[in-house]
N, C-alpha and C positions, 0 to 999 in steps of 0.2 A: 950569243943571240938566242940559242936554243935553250938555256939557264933564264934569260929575260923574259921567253916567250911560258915558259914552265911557270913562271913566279906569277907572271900573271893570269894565267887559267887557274891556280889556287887560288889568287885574290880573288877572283868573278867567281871559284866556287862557294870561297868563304860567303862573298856579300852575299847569294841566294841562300846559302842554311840560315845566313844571321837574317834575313828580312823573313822567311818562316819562322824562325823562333822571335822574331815581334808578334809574329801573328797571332801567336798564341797567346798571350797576354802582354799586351802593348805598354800598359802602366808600367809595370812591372820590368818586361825587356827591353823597354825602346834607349832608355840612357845604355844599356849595353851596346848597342847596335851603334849608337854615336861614339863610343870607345871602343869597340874595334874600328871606325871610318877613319879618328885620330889617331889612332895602335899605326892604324896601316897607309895612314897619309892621301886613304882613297881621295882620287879628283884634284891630287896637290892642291895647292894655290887657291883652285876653286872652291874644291868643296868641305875639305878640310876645318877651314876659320869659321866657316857658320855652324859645323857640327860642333865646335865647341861654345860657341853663344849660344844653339839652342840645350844645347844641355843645361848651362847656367838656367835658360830658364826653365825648363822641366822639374826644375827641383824646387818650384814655387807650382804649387798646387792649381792658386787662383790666377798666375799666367795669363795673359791674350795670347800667349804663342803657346803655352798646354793647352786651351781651349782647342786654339785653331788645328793641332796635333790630334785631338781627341775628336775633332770634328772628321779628321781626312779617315780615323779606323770606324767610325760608326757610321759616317753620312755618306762613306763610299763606296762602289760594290768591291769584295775581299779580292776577285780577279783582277779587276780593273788596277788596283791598288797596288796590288802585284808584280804587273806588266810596267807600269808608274816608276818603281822602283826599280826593278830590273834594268828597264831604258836608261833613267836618268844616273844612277849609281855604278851599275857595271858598262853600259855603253858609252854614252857622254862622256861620263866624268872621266871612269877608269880608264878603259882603252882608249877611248876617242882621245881623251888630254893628254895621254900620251903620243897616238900618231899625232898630235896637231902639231907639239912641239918636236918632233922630230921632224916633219914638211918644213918648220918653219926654218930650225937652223941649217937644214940641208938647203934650202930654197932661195933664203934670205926673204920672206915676202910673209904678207900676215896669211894666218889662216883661221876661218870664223869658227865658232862655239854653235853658232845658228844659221841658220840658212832663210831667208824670208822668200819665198816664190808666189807670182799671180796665175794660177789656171785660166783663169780667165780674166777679161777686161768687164764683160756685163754684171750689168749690176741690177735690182729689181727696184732699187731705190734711187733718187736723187738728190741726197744732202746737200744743203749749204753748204759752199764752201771745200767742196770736196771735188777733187779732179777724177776719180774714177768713171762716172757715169758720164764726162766726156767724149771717150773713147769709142762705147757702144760696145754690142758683140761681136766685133771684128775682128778682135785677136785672142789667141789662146794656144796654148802649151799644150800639144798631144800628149796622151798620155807616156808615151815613150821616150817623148823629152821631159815630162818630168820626174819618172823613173832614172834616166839616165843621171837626173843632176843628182839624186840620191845616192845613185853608185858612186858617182864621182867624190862626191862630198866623204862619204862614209871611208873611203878610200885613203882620205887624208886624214880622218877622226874626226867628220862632222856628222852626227849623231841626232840631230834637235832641228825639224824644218817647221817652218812657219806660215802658215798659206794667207794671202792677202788677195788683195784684189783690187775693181772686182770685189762681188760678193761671191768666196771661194765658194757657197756652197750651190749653187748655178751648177756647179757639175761633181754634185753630190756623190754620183755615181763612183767616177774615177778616182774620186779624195778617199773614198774607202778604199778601193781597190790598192791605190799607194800606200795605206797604212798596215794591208793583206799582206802586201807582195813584200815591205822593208816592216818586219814585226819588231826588228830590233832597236828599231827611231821610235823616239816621241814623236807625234804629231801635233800641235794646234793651229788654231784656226780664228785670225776676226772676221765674225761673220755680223749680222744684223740682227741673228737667229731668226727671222722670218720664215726660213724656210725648214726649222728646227720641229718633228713632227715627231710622233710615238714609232713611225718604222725606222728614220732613221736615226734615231735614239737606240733603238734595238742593235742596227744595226753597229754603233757606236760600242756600244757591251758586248759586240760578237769581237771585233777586232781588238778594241781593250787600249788602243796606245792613240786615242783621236780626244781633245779636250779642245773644247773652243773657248774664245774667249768674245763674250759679249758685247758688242759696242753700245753703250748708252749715255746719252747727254744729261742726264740728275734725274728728276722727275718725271711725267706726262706732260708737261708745257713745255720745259728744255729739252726734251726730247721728238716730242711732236712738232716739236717748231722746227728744229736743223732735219728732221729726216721724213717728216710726214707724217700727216691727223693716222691714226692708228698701228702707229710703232711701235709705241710704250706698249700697246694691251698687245700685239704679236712677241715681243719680249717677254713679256710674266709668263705670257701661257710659254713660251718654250723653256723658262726658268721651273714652271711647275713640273713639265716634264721629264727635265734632267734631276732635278732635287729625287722624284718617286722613283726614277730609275737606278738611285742613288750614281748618278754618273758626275764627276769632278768638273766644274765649270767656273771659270770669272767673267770680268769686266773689261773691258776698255774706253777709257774716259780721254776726249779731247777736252781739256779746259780753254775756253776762251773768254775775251773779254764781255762777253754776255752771259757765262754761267760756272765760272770759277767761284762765286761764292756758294753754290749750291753744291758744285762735285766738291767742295775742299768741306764743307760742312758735316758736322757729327752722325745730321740726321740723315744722312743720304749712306754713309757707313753703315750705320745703324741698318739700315734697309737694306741694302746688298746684302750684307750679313744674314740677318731674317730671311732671306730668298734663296738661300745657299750661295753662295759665291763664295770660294777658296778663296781668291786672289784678286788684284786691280791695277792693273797698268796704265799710267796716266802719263799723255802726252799734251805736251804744251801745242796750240794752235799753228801751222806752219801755212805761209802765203802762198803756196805752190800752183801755179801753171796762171796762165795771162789774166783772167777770168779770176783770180782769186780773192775774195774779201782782207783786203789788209786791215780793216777796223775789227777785227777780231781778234789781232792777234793780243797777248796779254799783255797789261799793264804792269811796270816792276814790284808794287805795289801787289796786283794780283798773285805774281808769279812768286814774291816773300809769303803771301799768306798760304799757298799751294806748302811749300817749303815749311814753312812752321807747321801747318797740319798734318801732313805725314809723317812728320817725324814724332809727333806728340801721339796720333793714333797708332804706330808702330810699340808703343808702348802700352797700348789700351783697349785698342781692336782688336778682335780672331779672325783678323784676314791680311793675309801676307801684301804688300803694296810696293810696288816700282814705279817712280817717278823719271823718266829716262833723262830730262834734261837737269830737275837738279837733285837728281842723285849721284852724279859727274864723278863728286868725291870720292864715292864710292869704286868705281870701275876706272880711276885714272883718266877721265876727259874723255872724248868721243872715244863713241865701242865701233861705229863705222868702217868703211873700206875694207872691210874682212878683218878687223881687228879684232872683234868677236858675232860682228854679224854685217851680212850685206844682203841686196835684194835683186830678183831678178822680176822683171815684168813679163806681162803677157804676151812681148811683143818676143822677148828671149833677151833682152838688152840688160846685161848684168852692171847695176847700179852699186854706189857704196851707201847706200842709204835711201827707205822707202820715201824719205822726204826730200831728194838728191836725183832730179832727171837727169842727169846727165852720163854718158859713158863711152867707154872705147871698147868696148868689148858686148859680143853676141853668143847667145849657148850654140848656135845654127854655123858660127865659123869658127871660135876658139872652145879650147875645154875649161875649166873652173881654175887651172892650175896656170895655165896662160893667161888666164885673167889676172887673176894675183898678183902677178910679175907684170906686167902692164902698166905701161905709165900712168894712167888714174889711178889704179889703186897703191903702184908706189911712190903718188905724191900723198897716200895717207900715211902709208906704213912710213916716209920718212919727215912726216909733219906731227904725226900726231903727239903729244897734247895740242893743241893751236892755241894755249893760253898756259901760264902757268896756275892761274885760279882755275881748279877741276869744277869751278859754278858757270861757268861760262865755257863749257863745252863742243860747240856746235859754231864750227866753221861758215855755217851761214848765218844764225839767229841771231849768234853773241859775238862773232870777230869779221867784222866787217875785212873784205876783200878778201878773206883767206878762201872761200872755198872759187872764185872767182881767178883767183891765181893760178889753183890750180888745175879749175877746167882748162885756161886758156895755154899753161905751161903743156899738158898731158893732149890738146888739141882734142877734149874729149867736145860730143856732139849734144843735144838737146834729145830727150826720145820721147815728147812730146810729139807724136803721130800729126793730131792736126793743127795745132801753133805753135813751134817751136818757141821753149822763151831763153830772150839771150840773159846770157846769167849776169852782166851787169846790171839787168832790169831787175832779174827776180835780185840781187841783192842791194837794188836801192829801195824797194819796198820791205827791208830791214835793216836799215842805217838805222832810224831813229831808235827803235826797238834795240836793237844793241846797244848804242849811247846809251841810252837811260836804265837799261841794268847793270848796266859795267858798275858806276858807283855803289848799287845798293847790294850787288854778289860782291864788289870788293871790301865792302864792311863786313858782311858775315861772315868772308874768310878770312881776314884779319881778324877776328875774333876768337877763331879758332886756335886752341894751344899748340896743333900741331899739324902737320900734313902730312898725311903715311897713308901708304896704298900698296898693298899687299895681292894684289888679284895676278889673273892668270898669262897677263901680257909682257914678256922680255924687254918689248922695245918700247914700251910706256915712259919716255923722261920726266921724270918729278922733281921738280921743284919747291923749296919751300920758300914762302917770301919772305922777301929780307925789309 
């Protein structure tokens, strides 16, 4: 143990001399730095395979992923960049993947990569289609219970929290403090950026590990319509503030059946881009809570040309992109139930997914580790894939009755505060929408020559179709 514990305080010293010697000239050191990550197996599973794809591309000059590399050393501040690295290379990856997988084979139970948490339920806006601003300001996460879920998390090797809401940034205050007190975590954050200003920008460069991620519907019309007449122009101006301060910022795009063709479009890339944006996280439409517009969720149709676009700007664009639902194949099918991430609300009600009311478990009576072990979440850890196609991931969207099963096997509750919904309803307002992708994700994966999945989960069963 004392040999194990030694071996890896030289790793975590190696990675910080080798991320100073990028710093120094990055063109030049940074494929070094990817050959020691490889040399030394840093982040196994995890992080490993993508240091060696980016390599491959590093040695193409005119690259989208040298660009988007060459944008993170010049458009970022040198500290922030630093800290960046540190968190995600030596914490996350290296130690953290290591406690994770030792909780789990001691435990038997998943344990996550990330941690999603809501500080609060208020929100300043009122999106279409959005369950947050239901709630009001009535619930929230003292700061010491969300501290505590940090110690807890970290404890087991979760490294990487994610603040929702709620617009997290309603209590501004304490989200830095959290990011003071655990310097060793990455932080981000979907906010609305409205309430993104030149102090707490500042504030953002004092701490160094806090990176939001912007929620935006495409333009000033898709945008102003789902969230209200002057959104888009409170976004730009918090984009111009983060770009000047060079601090690291993305997106967050729901696609829905009213503005998939605009988030999946060149020229909407093109523009994140231009406005600094690292990254884009795009989530498919989900019907959640009584009150929810089910004609937005997308059409199969919609949801293949999502799927062609990304993968075709993945090759084109300088900005890294995660499509959660059909990037499946990538991450072995749902990442949920602490597989690699779950959520906890404002209420404290620890969810296996921000799109997933339901639960058995509260931070206020069990710890993170009794959640785990817990019959909701060990009806993920022993269901998951719920399909053997990794394009049809999602137990509620795309497999009819599976997440339904399992609320009702695990006797998990609804933590919808004011209208509970029963999960046969929230899953008949996704039958159709399942039926009609199942055909068209089972042609693109029959197409594919092979089905290999290589990421960071033991209990992931893979299949390939026969």
């Amino acid at each position: 143990m004392g040999k194990m514990m030694t071996m890896e305080r030289i790793k975590a010293f190696g990675a910080k001399r080798a991320i100073e010697y990028v710093d120094k000239d990055y063109k030049k050191n940074a494929p070094k730095l990817l050959d020691w990550l490889i040399e030394h197996d840093i982040g196994g599973d995890s992080l490993a395979p993508q240091a060696k794809v980016a390599k491959e591309h590093m040695q193409d000059p005119e690259s989208n992923w040298n660009k988007l590399a060459e944008k993170f050393w010049t458009e970022v501040d040198a500290g922030v960049r630093k800290k960046i690295f540190e968190n995600f290379i030596i914490h996350a990856s290296l130690t953290g993947s290591k406690k994770q997988f030792e909780t789990m084979e001691k435990e038997k139970c998943n344990v996550p990569w990330a941690i999603l948490l809501d500080p609060t339920s208020a929100c300043n806006l009122h999106c279409k289609g959005c369950w947050a601003a239901e709630y009001g300001d009535k619930l929230n996460l003292t700061f010491y219970e969300l501290s505590s879920i940090v110690e807890q998390g970290k404890a087991m090797g979760t490294y990487f929290y994610i603040f929702t809401g709620g617009e997290p940034l309603v209590r501004k205050d304490d989200v830095i403090k959290i990011c003071e007190k655990h310097n060793d975590c990455a932080f981000l954050s979907f906010t609305n950026a409205t309430l993104i200003d030149e102090a707490f920008a500042e504030e953002m460069l004092r701490v160094k590990n806090f990176i939001p991620a912007i929620s935006i519907e495409g333009f000033k019309k898709e945008t102003d319509s789902r969230r209200g007449e002057g959104t888009f122009d409170a976004i730009m101006k918090a984009m111009e503030i983060l770009k000047k301060k060079k601090l690291p910022f993305g997106v967050s795009c729901t696609y829905t059946s009213e503005n998939t063709q605009t988030i999946a479009s060149s020229e909407f890339f093109d523009f994140l881009i231009e406005k600094g944006a690292l990254f884009a996280w795009l989530f498919t439409y989900m019907p959640v809570g009584k009150g929810a517009a089910k004609e937005l969720i997308v059409r199969p149709e919609q949801r293949k040309y999502m799927y062609d676009q990304i993968r075709e700007f993945r090759n084109t664009k300088a900005i890294w992109t995660m499509d959660f639902w059909n990037d499946g194949e990538f991450v072995g099918g749902c990442i949920a139930g602490g597989r690699s991430y779950l959520h906890i609300n404002a209420n404290g009600d620890i969810e296996p997914c921000a799109f997933i009311h339901y639960s058995d478990s509260n931070i206020r009576e069990h710890t993170l580790l009794e959640a785990y072990k817990r019959p909701l979440f060990m009806e993920y850890f022993n269901n998951q894939p719920f399909s053997d196609n990794m394009l049809r991931p999602c137990p509620l969207l795309d497999n009819e009755g599976a997440l339904a099963q399992m609320v009702k096997r695990s006797k998990a509750h609804s933590t919808d505060v004011n209208d509970p919904e029963d999960v046969d309803e929230l899953t008949a307002k996704c039958k159709n929408a399942a039926a009609a992708w199942k055909p068209v994700a089972d042609e693109i994966w029959a197409s594919k020559p092979h089905h290999e999945y290589s990421g960071p989960r033991h209990n992931t069963r893979i299949h390939d179709d026969k």
